[in-house]
Every structure is written in structure tokens, then in C-alpha cells.
C-alpha positions as CSV (number, residue, x, y, z in Angstrom):
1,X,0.0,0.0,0.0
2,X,1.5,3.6,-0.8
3,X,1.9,5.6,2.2
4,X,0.6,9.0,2.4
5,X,0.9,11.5,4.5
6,X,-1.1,14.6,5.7
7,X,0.3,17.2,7.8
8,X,-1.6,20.3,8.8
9,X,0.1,23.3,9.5
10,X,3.3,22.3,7.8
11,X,4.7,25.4,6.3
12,X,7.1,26.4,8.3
13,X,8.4,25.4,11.9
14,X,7.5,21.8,13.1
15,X,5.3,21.2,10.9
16,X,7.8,22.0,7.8
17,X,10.4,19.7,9.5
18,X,8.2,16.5,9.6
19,X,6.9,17.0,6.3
20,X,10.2,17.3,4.8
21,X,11.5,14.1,7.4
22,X,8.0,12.2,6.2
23,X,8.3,12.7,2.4
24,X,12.4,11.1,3.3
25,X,10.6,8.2,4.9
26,X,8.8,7.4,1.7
27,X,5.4,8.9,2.4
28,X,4.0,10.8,-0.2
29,X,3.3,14.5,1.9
30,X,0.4,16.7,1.8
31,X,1.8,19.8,3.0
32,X,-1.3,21.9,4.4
33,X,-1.2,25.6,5.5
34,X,-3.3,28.2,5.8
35,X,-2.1,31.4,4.5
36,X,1.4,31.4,3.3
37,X,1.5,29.6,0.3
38,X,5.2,30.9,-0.5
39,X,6.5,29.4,2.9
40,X,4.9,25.9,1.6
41,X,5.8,25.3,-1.7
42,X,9.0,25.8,-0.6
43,X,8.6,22.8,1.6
44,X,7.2,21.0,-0.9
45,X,10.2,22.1,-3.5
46,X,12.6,20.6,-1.3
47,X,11.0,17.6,-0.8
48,X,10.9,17.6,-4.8
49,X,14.3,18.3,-5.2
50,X,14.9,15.5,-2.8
51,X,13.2,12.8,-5.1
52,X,10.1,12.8,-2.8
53,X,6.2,13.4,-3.4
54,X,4.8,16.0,-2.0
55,X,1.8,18.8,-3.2
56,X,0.7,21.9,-1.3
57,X,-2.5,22.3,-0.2
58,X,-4.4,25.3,1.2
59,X,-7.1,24.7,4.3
60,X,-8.2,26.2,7.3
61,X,-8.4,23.2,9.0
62,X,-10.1,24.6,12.2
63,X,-13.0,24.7,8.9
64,X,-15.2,21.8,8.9
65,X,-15.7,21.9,5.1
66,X,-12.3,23.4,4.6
67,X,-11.0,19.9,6.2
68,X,-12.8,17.9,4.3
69,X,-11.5,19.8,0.4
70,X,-8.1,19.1,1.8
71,X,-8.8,15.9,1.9
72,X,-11.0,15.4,-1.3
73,X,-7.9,17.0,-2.7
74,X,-5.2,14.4,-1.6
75,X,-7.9,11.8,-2.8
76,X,-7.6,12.9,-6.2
77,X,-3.4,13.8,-5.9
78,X,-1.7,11.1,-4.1
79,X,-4.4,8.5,-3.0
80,X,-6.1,7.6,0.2
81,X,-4.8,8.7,3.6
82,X,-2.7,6.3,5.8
83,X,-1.2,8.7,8.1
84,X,-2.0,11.9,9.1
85,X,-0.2,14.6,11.8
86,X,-2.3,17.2,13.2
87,X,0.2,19.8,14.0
88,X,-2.2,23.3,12.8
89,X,-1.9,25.3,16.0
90,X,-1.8,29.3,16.6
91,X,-1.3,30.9,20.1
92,X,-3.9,33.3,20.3
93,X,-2.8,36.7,21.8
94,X,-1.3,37.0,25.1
95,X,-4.7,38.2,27.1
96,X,-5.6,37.3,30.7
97,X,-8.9,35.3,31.2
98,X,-11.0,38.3,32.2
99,X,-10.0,40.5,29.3
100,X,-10.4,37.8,26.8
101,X,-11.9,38.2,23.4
102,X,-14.9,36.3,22.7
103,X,-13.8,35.4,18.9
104,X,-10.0,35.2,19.6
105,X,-11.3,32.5,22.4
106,X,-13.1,30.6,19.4
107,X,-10.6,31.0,16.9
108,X,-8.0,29.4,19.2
109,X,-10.5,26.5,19.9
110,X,-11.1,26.2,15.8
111,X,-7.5,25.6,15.3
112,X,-5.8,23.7,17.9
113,X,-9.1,21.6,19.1
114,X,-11.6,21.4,16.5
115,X,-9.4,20.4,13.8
116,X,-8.9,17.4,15.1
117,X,-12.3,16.6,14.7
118,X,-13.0,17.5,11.4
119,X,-9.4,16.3,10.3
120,X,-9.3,13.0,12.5
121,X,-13.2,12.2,10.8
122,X,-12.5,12.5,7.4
123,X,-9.2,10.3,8.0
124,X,-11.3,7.8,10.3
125,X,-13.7,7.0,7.0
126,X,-10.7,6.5,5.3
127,X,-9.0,4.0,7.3
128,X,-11.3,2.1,9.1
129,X,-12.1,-1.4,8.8
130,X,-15.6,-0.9,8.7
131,X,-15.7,1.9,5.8
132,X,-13.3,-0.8,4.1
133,X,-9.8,0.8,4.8
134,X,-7.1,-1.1,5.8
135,X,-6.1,1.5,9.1
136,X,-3.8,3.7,9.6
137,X,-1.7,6.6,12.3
138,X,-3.0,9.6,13.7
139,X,-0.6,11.7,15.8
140,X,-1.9,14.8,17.2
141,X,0.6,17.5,17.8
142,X,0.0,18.9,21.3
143,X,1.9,20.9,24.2
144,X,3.2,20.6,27.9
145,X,1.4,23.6,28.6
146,X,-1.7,21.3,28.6
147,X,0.2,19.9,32.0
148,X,1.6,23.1,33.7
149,X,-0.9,25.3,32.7
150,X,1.1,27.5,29.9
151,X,2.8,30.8,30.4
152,X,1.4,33.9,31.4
153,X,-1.3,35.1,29.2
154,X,-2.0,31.9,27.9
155,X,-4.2,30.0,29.7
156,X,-6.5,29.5,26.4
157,X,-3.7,27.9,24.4
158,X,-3.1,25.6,27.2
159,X,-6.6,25.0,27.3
160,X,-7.1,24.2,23.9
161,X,-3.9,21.7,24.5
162,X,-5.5,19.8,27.3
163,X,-8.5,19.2,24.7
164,X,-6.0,17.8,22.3
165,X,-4.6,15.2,25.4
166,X,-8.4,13.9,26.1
167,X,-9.5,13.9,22.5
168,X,-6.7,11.1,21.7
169,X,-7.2,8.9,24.4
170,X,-10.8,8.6,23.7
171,X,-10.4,8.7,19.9
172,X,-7.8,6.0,20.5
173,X,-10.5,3.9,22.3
174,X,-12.9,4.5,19.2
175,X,-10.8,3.8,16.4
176,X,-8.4,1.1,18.0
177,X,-10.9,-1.9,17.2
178,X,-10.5,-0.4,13.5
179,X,-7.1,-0.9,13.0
180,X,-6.1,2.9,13.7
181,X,-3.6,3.9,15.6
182,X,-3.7,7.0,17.7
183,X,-1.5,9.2,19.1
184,X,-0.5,12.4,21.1
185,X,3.2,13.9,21.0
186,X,3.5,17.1,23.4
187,X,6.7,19.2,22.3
188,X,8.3,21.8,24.8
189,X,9.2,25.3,23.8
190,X,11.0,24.9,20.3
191,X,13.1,26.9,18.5
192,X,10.8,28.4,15.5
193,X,9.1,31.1,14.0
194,X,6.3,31.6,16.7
195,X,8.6,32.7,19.8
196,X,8.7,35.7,17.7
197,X,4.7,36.0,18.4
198,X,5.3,35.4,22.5
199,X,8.6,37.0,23.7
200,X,11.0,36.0,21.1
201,X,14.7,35.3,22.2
202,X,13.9,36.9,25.6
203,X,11.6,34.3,26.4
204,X,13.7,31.0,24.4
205,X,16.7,32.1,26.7
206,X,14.3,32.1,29.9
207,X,12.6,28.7,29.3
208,X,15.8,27.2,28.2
209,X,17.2,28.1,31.4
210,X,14.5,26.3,32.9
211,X,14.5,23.6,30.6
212,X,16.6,20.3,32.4
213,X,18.8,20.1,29.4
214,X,19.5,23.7,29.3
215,X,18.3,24.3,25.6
216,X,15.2,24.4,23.2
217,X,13.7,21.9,21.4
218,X,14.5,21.5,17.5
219,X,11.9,21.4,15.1
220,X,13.7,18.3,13.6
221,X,14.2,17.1,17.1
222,X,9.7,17.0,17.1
223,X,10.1,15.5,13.6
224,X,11.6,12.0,14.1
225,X,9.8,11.7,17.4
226,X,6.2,11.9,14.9
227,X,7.1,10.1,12.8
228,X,8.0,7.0,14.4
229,X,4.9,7.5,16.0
230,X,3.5,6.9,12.4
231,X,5.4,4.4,11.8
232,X,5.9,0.5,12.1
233,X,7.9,0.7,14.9
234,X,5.6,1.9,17.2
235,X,3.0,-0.4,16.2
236,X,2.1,-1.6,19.9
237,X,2.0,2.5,20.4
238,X,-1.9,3.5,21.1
239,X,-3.2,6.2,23.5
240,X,-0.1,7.5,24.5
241,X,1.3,11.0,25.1
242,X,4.8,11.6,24.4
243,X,6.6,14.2,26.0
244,X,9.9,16.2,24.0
245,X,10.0,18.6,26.2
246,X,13.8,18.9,27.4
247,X,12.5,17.1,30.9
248,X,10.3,19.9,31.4
């Protein structure tokens, strides 16, 4: 069976990373984003120039409808779904509780929660037994601030993170029987684009100062670690949350 692989949110930072480490792996790649289309055809240019598969494919995947274009799209372009990395996630501005926006609230819920609904659905009747697929791997890309609560300002991201925990140990449960495999991977702080958005290298030099291994993550450090979730190898892997967090 030809292995592809869809990976939301993948133009730039961690999501780049395992699209380009994917497409190396053999998977053909659907490299989603949302807005910068520049940022992911190159991604999908290197994985080219690599020898790889790999198209470009645009989605708000916090969209219901959006979701399920993307993937009537890869239907059409590289064949039916056998893995797929939910890794679309924003912050949401840096407000406290009481002063929070009512559609900055829901917009962090669309992206970093709901997604996995609509995304994790269409792949479900895709791979499962009973829709006659032949099963598959979800990983869905969450956070440690789901366990200590996030830093200040952003109790709603680490909100929408302890949603992502819950949703895969009961879509696990669901979807096991069906030959799916599901699970969660919870990255520390890692060096990319979005530190910019929350305190930039202020803020990477303080949390890697708290950080046991005295450092940042690497975006190609979260890569290997989702995709050997996908992969053979971890095939006895099933409702488990992985931590690459530095020890934090």
C-alpha cells in the first residue's frame, strides 16, 4: 500500500520539519497551511528536489468543510490517507482570562481543538475497517502547557492543548478496534518562527534556562519523534502521550 501523509500546519516550523522528514521516509506528503503559500511550496520544493512526493495544499483546517476539500484533494493527488499529523496550532494573543476576546477565544478552539475533529473524521472513513480501509496513524501534535498550565497570558492555548490530550485517548479507544492507531506527541518550547509571536529570544533564553537540558527543542528534534509514532515501529504505540520537552 502507498503511504501517504497529511500534515496540517506544515509550512514552516515543526510542521515543515516532519513533512520534509515524512516525504524522506517514503510517504507521499500533503503539505497543508493556511495562509502562506510561499513558505509551503518551498517545503514541498525541497522535498521535490529530494526525489520525494509532495503537493501543497491550502485549508483552514479549524473549517469543517475546509477539512474535508483538503482531503477530497489528496484523494484525487496522491491516494487515500494512511497517516496523518495534526500539528495546525496558533497561540492566540497573550490576554488574561477576564479580558479575553470572545472570537480570539473561538478561533484558538477552531485551530488547535476542533481540527482534530473535522481532520481525524475524514481520515477515520478513510481508514477504518468498517468503511473498508485497511487502518492507519494519527498523531496529534500537542503541548506541555496542557500539563503546567502554559505561560502567562496563555491560559486559552493551554486549554485548547488539554482538549488535544483527552480527544486522543478517547479517539484512541474508538478507532483502536478499526485498525487505527492514535496518538499524542506534546513538544516543549521549540526553536521556531512563533517565539517571535510570544517573547521572542527573551523568552527562548528564559525557558531554556528552565528547561533540564538547558536548551530548546529543535523542530527536527519533534520531527523523528512523529514520525516514528506513524510508523511500524511503534506499532504496539496506542493512547499514549509523548513528551519532548527537554524534561520539562
Amino acid at each position: 500500500m502507498d503511504k501517504v501523509l497529511i500534515v496540517t500546519g506544515a509550512g514552516r516550523g515543526i510542521g515543515a520539519a516532519i513533512a520534509r522528514l515524512g516525504a524522506r521516509e517514503g510517504y507521499a506528503v500533503c503539505v497543508n497551511y493556511a495562509a502562506n503559500q510561499d513558505a509551503a511550496e518551498r517545503v514541498v520544493a525541497d522535498i521535490h528536489a529530494a526525489g520525494g512526493k509532495a503537493i501543497a495544499v491550502q485549508a483552514d483546517v479549524g473549517k469543517r468543510a475546509e477539512a474535508k476539500r483538503m482531503f477530497e484533494t489528496v484523494d484525487r493527488e496522491l491516494g487515500t490517507v494512511t497517516a496523518l499529523i495534526n500539528n495546525a496550532g496558533i497561540t492566540g494573543p497573550l490576554e488574561a482570562v477576564e479580558d479575553m476576546d470572545e472570537s480570539d477565544l473561538a478561533r484558538v478552539f477552531d485551530v488547535n481543538a476542533y481540527s482534530l475533529f473535522w481532520c481525524c473524521g475524514e481520515a477515520v472513513r478513510r481508514m477504518a475497517r468498517k468503511h473498508g480501509g485497511r487502518g492507519g496513524a494519527i498523531v496529534n501534535v500537542g503541548s506541555i502547557a496542557a500539563r503546567y498550565g502554559g505561560m502567562s497570558g496563555m491560559v486559552a492555548y493551554a486549554a485548547s492543548k488539554g482538549a488535544v490530550d483527552s480527544f486522543t485517548v478517547g479517539l484512541a479507544k474508538e478507532v483502536g478496534p478499526e485498525g487505527i492507531r492514535v496518538n499524542c506527541l506534546r513538544p516543549g518550547t521549540t526553536q521556531t518562527d512563533i517565539l517571535a509571536d510570544i517573547g521572542g529570544d527573551e523568552l527562548g533564553r528564559r525557558v531554556a534556562a528552565a528547561t533540564p537540558l538547558g536548551r530548546l527543542g529543535l523542530p527536527d528534534e519533534i520531527a523523528e519523534a512523529a514520525i516514528w509514532l506513524i510508523s511500524d515501529k511503534a506499532s504496539f504505540t496506542h493512547g499514549a502521550i509523548l513528551d519532548v520537552s527537554g524534561g520539562r
